[in-house]
DOPADREN-343542 format. One line per field, with one value per residue: residue number from 0; residue in one letter; chain; x, y, z of N, C-alpha, C, CB in turn. Coordinates in steps of 0.1 Angstrom, whole numbers, plus 5000, padded with zeros to 4 digits. Glycine has a CB too. Example, Ala and Ser with C-alpha at 12.3 -4.5 7.8 and 13.67 -1.06 7.14 Angstrom:
% residues 2
k: (0_1)
r: (A_S)
c: (A_A)
n_c1: (5132_5128)
n_c2: (4943_4978)
n_c3: (5078_5071)
ca_c1: (5123_5137)
ca_c2: (4955_4989)
ca_c3: (5078_5071)
c_c1: (5132_5129)
c_c2: (4967_5000)
c_c3: (5078_5079)
cb_c1: (5113_5141)
cb_c2: (4955_4994)
cb_c3: (5090_5057)
% end
This chain:
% residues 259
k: (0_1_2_3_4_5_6_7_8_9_10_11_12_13_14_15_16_17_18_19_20_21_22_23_24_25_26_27_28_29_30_31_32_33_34_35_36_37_38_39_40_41_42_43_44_45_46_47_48_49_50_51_52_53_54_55_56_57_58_59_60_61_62_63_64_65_66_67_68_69_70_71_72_73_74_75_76_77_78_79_80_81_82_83_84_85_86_87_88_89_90_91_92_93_94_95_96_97_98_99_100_101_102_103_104_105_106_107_108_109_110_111_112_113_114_115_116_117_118_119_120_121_122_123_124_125_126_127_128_129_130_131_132_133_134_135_136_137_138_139_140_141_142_143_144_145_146_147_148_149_150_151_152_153_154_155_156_157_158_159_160_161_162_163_164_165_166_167_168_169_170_171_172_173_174_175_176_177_178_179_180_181_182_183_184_185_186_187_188_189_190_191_192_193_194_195_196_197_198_199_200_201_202_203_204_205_206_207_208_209_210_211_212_213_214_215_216_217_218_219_220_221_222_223_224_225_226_227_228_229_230_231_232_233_234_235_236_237_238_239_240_241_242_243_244_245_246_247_248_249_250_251_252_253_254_255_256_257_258)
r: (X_X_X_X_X_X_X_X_X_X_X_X_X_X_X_X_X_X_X_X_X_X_X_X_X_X_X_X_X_X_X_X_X_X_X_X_X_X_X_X_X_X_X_X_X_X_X_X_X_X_X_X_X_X_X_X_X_X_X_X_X_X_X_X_X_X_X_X_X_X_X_X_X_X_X_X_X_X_X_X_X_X_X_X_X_X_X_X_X_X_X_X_X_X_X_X_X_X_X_X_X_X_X_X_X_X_X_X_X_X_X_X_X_X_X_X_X_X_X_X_X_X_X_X_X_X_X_X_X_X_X_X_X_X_X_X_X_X_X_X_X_X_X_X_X_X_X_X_X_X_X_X_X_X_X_X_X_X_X_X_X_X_X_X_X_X_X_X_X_X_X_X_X_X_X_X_X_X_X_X_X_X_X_X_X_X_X_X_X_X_X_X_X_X_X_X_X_X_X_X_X_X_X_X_X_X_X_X_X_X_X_X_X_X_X_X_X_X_X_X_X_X_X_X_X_X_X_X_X_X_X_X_X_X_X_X_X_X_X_X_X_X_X_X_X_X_X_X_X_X_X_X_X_X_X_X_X_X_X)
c: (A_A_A_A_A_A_A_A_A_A_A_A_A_A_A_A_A_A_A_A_A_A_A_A_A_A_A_A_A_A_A_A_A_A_A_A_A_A_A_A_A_A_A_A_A_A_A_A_A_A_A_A_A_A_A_A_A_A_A_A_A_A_A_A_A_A_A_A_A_A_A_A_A_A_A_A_A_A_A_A_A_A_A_A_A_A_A_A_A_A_A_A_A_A_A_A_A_A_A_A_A_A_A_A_A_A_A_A_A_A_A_A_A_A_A_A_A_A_A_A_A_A_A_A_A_A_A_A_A_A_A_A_A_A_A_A_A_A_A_A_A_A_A_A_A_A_A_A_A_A_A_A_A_A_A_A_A_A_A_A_A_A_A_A_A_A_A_A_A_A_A_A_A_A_A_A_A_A_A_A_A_A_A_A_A_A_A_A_A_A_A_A_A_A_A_A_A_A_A_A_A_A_A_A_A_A_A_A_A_A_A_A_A_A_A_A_A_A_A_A_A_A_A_A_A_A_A_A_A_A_A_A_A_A_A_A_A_A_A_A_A_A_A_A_A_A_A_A_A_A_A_A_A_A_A_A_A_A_A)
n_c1: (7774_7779_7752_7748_7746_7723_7714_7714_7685_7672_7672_7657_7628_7612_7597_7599_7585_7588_7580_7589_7623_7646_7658_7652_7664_7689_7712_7750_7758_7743_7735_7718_7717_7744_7743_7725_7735_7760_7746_7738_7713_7709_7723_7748_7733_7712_7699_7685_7660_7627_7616_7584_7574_7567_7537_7518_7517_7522_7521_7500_7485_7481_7509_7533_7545_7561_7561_7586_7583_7595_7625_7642_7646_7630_7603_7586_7579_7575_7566_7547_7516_7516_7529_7510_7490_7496_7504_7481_7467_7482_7479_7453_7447_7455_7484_7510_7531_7565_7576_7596_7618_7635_7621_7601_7576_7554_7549_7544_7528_7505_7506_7503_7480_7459_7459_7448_7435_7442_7465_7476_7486_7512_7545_7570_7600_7620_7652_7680_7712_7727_7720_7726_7719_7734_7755_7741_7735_7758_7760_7734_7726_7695_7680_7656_7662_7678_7658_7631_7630_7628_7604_7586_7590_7582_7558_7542_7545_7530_7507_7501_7512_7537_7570_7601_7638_7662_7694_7714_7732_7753_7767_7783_7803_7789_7770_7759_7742_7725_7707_7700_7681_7660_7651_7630_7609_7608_7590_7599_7624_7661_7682_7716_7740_7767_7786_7785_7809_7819_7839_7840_7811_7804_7827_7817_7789_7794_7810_7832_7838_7836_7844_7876_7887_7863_7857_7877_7876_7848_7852_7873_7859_7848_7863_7870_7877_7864_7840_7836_7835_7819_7792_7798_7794_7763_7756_7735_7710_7675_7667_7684_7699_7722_7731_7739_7765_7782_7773_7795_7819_7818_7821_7843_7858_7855_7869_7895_7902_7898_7917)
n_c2: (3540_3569_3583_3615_3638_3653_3687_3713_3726_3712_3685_3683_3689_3692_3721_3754_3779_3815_3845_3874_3895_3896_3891_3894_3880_3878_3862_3854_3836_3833_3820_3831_3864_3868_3861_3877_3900_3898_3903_3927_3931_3941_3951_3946_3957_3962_3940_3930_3940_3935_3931_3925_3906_3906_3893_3890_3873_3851_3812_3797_3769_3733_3715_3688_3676_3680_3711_3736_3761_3788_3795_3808_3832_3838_3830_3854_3876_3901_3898_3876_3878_3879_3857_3836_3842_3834_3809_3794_3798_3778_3759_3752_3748_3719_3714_3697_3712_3718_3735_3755_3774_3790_3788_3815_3815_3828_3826_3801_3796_3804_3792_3766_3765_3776_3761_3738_3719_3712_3698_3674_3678_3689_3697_3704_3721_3729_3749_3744_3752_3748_3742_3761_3792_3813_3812_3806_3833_3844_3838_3839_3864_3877_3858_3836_3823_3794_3784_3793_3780_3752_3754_3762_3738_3720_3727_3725_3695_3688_3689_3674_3676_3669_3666_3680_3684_3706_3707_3725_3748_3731_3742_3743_3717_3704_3681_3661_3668_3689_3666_3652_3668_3674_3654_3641_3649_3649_3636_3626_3635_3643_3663_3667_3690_3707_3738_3754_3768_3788_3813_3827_3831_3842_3863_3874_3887_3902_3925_3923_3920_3903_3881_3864_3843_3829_3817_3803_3782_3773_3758_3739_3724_3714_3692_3669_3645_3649_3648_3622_3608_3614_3607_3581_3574_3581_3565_3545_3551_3556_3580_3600_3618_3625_3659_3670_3679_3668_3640_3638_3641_3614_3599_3608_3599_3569_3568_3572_3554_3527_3536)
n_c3: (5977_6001_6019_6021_6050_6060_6067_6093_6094_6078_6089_6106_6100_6066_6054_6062_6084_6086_6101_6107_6107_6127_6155_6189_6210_6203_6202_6202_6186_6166_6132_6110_6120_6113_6089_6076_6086_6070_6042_6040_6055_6079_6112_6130_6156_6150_6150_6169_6168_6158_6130_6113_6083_6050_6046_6029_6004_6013_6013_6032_6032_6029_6035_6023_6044_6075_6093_6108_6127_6143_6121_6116_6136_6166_6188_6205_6236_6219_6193_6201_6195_6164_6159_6169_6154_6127_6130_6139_6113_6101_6110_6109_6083_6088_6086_6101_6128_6137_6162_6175_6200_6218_6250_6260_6287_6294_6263_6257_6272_6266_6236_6244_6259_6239_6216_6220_6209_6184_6191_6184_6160_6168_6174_6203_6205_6224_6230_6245_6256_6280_6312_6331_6341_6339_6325_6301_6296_6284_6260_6248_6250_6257_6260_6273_6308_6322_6341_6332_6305_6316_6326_6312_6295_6315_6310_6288_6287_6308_6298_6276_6252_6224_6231_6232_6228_6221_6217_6208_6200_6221_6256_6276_6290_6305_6297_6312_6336_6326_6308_6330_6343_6324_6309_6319_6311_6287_6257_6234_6217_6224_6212_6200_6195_6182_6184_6152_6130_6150_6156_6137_6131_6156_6159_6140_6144_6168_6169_6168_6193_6217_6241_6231_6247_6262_6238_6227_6248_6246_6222_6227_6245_6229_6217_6192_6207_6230_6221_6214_6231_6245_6228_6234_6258_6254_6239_6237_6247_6239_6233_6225_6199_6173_6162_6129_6133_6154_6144_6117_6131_6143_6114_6104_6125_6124_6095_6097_6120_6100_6079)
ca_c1: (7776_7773_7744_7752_7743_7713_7724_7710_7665_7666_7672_7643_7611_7618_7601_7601_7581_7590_7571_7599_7633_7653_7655_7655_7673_7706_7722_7758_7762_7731_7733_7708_7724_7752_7739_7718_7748_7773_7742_7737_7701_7707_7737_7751_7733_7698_7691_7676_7646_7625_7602_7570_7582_7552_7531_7506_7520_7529_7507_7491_7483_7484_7524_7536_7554_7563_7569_7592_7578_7604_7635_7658_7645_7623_7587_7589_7569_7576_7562_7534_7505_7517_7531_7494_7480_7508_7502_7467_7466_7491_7473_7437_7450_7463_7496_7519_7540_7577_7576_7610_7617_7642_7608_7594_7568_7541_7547_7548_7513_7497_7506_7497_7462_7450_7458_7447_7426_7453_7478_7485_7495_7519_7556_7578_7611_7627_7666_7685_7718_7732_7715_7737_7714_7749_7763_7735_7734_7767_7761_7724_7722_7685_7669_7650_7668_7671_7649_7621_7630_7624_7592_7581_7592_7568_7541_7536_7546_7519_7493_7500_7520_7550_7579_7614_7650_7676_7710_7725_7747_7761_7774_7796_7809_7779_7757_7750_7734_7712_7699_7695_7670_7651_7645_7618_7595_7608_7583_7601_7640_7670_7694_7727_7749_7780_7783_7791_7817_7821_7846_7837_7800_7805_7830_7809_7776_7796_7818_7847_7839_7832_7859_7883_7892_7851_7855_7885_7872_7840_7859_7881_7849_7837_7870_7866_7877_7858_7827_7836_7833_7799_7791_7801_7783_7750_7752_7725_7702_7668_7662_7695_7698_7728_7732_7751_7779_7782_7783_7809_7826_7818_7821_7858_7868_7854_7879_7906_7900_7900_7929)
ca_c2: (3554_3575_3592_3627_3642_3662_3697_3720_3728_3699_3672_3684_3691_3699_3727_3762_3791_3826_3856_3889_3896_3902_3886_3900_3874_3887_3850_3858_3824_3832_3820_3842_3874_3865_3861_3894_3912_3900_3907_3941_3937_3942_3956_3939_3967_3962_3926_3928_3946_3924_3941_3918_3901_3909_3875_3880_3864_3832_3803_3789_3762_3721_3710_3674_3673_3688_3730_3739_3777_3794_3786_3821_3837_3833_3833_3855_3885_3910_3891_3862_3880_3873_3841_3830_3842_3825_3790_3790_3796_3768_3745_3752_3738_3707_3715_3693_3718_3717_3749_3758_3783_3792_3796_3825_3806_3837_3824_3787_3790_3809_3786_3754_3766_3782_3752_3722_3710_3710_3692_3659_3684_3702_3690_3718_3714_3740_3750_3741_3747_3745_3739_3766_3803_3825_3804_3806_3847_3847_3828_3843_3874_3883_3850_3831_3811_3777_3775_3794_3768_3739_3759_3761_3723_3708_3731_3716_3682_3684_3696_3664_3678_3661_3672_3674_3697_3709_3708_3727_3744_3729_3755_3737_3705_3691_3674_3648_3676_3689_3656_3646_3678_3676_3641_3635_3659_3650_3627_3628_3633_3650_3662_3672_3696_3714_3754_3760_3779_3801_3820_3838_3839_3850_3880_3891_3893_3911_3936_3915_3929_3894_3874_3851_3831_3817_3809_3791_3773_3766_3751_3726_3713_3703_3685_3652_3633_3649_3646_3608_3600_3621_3598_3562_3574_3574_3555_3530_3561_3560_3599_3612_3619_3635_3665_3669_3685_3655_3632_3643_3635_3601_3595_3609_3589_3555_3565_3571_3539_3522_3537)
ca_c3: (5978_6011_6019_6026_6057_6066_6073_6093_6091_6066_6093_6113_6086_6046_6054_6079_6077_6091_6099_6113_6106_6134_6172_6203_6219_6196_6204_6199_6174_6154_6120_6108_6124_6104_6072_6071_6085_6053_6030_6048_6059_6096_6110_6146_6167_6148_6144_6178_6162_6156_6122_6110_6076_6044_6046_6019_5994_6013_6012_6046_6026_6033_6027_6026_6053_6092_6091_6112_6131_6132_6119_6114_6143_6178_6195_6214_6235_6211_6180_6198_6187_6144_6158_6170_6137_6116_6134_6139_6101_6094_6117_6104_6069_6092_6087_6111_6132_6148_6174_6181_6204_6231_6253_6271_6299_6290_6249_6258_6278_6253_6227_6249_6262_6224_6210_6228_6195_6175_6198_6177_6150_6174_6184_6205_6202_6231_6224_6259_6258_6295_6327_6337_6333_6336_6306_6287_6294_6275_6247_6243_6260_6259_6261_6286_6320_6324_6349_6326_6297_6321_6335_6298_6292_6318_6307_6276_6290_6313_6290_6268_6242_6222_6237_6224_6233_6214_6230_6199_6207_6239_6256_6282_6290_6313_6292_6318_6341_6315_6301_6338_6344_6311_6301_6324_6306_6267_6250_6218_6216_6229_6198_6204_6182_6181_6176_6142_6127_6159_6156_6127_6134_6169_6155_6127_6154_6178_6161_6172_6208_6223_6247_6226_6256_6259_6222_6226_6257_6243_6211_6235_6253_6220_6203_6189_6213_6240_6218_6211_6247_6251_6219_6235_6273_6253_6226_6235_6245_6228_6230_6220_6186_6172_6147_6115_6132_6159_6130_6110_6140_6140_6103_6104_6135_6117_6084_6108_6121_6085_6073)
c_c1: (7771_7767_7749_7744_7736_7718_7708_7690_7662_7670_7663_7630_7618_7611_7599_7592_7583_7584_7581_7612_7638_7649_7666_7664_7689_7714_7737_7763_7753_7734_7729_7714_7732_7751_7731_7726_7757_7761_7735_7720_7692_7721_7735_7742_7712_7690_7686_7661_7640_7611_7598_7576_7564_7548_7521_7504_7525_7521_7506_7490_7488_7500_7524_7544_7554_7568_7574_7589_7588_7616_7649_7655_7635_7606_7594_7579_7559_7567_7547_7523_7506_7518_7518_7486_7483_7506_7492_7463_7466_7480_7457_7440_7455_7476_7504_7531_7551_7577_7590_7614_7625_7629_7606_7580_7555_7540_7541_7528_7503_7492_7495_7482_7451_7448_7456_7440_7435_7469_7482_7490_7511_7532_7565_7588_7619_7644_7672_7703_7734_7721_7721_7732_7726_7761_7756_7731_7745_7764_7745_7718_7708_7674_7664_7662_7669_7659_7632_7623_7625_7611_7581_7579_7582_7557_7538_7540_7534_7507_7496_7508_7530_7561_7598_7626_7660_7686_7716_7718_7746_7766_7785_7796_7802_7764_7748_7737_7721_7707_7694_7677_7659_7644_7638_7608_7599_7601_7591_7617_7647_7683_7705_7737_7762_7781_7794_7797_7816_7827_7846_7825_7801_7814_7822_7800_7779_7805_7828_7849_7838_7849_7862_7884_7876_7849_7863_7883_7861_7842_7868_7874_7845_7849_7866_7864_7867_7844_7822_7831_7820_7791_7791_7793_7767_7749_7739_7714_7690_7663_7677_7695_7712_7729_7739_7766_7785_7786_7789_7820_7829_7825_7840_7866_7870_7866_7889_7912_7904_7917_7944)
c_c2: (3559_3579_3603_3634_3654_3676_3708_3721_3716_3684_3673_3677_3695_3714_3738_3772_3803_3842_3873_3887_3905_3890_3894_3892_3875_3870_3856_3848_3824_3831_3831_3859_3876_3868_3877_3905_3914_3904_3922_3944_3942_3947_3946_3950_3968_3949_3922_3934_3941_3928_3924_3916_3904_3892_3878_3877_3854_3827_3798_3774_3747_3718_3695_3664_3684_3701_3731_3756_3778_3787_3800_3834_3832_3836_3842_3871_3892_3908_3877_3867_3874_3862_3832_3830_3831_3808_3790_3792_3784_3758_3740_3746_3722_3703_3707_3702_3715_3729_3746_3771_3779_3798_3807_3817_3817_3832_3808_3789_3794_3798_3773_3755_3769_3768_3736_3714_3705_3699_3679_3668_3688_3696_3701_3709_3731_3738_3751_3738_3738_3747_3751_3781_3815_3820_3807_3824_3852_3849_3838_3851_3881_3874_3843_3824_3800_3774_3783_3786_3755_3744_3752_3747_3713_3712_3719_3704_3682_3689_3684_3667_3668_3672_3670_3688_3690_3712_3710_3737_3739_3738_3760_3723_3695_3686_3669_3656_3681_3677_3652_3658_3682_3661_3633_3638_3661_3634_3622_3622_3642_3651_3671_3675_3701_3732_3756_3769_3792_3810_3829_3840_3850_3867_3889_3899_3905_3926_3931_3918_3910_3884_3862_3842_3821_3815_3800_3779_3764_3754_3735_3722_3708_3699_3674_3645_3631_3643_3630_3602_3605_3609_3584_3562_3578_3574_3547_3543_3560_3572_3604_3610_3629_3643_3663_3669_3676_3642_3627_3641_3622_3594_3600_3603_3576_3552_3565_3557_3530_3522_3534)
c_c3: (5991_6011_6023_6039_6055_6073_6078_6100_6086_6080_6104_6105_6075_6046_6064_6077_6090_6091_6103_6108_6117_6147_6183_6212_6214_6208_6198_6185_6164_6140_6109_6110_6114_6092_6069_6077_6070_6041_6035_6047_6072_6099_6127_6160_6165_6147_6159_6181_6153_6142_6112_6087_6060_6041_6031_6004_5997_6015_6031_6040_6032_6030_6031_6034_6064_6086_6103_6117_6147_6133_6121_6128_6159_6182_6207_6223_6232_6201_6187_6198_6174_6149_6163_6162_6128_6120_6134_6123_6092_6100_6113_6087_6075_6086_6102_6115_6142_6151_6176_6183_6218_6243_6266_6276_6297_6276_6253_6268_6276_6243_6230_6251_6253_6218_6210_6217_6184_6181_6191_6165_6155_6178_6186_6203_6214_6232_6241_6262_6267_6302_6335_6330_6333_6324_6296_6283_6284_6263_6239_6250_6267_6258_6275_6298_6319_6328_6340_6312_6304_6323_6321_6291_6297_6318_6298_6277_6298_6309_6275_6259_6240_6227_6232_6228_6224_6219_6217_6201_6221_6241_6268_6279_6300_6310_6299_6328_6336_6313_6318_6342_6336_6307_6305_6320_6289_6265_6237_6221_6220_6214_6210_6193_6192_6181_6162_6136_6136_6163_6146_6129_6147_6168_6150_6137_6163_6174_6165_6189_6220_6228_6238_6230_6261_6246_6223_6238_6253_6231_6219_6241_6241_6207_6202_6199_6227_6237_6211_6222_6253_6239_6228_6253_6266_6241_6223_6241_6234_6225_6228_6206_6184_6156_6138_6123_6142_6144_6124_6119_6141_6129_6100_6113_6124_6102_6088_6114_6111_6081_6081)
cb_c1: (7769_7775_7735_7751_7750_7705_7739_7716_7657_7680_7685_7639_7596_7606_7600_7617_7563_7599_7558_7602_7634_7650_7659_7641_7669_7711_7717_7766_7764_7721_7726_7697_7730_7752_7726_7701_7761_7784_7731_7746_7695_7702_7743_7773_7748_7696_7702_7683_7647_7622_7610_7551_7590_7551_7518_7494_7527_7540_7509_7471_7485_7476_7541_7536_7567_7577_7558_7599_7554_7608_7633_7657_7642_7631_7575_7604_7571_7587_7581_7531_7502_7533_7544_7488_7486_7528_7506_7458_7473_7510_7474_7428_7464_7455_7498_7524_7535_7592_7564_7620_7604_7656_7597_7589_7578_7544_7562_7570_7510_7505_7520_7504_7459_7460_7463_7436_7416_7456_7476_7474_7488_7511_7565_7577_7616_7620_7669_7677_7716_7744_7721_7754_7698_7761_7763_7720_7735_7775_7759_7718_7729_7684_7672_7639_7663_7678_7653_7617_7643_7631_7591_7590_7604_7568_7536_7541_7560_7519_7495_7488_7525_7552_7575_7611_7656_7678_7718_7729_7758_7772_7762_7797_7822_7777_7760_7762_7739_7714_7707_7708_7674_7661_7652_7617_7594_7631_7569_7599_7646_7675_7689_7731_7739_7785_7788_7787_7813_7822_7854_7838_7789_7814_7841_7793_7770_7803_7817_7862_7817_7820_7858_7893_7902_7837_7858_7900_7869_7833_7871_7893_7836_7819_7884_7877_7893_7860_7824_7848_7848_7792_7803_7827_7789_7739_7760_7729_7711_7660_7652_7713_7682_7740_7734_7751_7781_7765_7785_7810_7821_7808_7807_7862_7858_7836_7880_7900_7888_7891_7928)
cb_c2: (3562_3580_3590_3635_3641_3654_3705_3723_3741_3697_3667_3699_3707_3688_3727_3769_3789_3824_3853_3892_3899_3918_3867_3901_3859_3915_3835_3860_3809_3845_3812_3839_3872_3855_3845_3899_3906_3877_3895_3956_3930_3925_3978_3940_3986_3968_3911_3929_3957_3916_3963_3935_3881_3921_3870_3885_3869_3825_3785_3797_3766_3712_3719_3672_3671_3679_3746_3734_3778_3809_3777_3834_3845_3839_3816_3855_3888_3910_3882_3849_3893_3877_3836_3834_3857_3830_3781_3799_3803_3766_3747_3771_3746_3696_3731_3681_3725_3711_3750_3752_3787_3805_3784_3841_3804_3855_3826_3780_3790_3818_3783_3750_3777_3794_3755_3721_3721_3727_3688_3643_3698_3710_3676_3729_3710_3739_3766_3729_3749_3753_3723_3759_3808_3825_3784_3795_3854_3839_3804_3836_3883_3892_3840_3821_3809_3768_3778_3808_3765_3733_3782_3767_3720_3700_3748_3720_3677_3685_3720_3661_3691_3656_3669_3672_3699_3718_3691_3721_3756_3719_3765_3739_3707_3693_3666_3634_3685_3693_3643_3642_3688_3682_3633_3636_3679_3651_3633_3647_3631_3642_3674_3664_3712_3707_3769_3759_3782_3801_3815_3836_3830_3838_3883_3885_3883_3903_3951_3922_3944_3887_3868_3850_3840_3821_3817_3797_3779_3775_3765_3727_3719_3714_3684_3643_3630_3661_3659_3603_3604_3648_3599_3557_3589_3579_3544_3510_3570_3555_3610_3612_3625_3631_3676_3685_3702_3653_3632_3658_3636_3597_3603_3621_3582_3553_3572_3578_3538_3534_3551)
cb_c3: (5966_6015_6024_6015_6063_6076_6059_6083_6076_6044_6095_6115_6089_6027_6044_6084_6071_6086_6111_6130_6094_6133_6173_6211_6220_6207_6195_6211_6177_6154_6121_6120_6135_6104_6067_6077_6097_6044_6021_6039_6056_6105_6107_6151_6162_6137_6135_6188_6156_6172_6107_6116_6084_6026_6065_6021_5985_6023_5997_6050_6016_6026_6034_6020_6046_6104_6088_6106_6135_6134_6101_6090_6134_6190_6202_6209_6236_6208_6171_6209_6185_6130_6167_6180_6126_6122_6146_6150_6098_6098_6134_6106_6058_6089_6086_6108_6136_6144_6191_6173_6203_6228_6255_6262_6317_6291_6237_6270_6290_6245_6225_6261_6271_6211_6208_6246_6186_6172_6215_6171_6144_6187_6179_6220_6178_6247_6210_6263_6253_6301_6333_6334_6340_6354_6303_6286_6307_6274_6251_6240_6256_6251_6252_6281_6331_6336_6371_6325_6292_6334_6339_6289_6297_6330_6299_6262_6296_6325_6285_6264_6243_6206_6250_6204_6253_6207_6244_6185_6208_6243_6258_6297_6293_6328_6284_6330_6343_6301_6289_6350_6344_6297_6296_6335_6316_6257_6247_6211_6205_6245_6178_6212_6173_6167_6189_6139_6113_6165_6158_6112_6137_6181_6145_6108_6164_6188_6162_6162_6210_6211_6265_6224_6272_6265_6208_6226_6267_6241_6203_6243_6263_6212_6202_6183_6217_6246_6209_6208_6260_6243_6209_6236_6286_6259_6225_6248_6243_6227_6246_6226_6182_6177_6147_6102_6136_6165_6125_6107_6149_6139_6094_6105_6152_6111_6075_6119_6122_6074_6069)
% end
């Protein structure tokens, strides 16, 4: 029997913990966005208000496995006061943390310099997904640059940390650029995703205001076949790692194949 693929949070850590509802960086493919738009807890015009989530009824407590800080939203300015509460909480129970954060270089040297005691608990995981900071203004209109993701990247590379990038979503077609600019300062791994269901997230977030023609572009940099041949140029790669939505790629070539 197949195993089923790891979707999503779950093929990071089992589990995530979250302190606000809302992000400032209003990514146009946000998941998240999404979902508290169709259950009407944010509308497209508010989920870049970023309001403090009630914590005290959630445990701090030891878990048995990696947490994931944050998962439905960002570190970010606005919010790293709670988020220096919220981890230094988790981490004082010796909680093992995955940090994931499109990073701000004022959050990222906060984090790194507070917490130099704690650093074998600690693995960032920074979200990267062009090399290219007028691509990634599109796609995530209110988040950091490249070049303050990379800034951010070899902080906490040169302050010992574990180090690790998310290349989900890709957000063009030059992977090889990015990995050549990053994967001197990742200790860890380089994942590589897909953008999921984008054409309906990307409407709902925007009010349908967002250009068709970079949806449909971004969609034909990432068809099979193109994402077979990003697949077979680093295969033998020991830091790439690929997501679910990669994958499923694979796993429908090889039946293809078969049949």
């Amino acid at each position: 029997m197949t195993k089923p693929f790891q979707f999503g949070t779950k093929e990071w850590t089992p589990y995530t913990y979250n302190f606000v509802l809302g992000c400032s960086n209003d990514c146009v493919y946000c998941y998240a966005k999404a979902m508290m738009i169709r259950f009407k807890k944010k509308q497209v015009d508010t989920w870049n208000l970023e309001e403090p989530v009630d914590l005290s009824k959630r445990s701090f407590g030891k878990k048995d496995g990696p947490i994931m800080v944050p998962s439905s939203h960002d570190i970010t300015p606005t919010n790293i006061d709670l988020a220096m509460e919220v981890i230094e909480k988790l981490l004082k129970n010796e909680n093992e943390l995955l940090i994931v954060t499109k990073p701000h270089i004022e959050c990222i040297k906060r984090l790194v310099d507070c917490f130099q005691e704690y650093r074998s608990l600690i693995r960032f995981r920074f979200t990267i997904g062009s090399s290219d900071s007028n691509i990634l203004s599109i796609w995530e209109p209110n988040a950091p640059s490249f070049e303050e993701r990379l800034e951010s990247l070899k902080y906490a590379f040169h302050h010992n940390y574990s180090t690790s990038v998310s290349c989900e979503p890709l957000l063009d077609d030059d992977f090889d650029s990015l990995y050549g600019l990053v994967q001197p300062f990742v200790t860890d791994a380089i994942w590589v995703g897909k953008m999921n269901n984008t054409a309906r997230r990307v409407q709902s977030n925007t009010a349908k205001t967002f250009d068709v023609a970079l949806i449909d572009d971004l969609l034909a940099s990432q068809c099979d076949e193109k994402i077979l041949t990003l697949v077979q140029r680093y295969q033998d790669n020991p830091k790439i790692q690929w997501k679910e939505s990669i994958k499923k790629v694979l796993f429908k070539s090889k039946k293809t194949e078969i049949a």
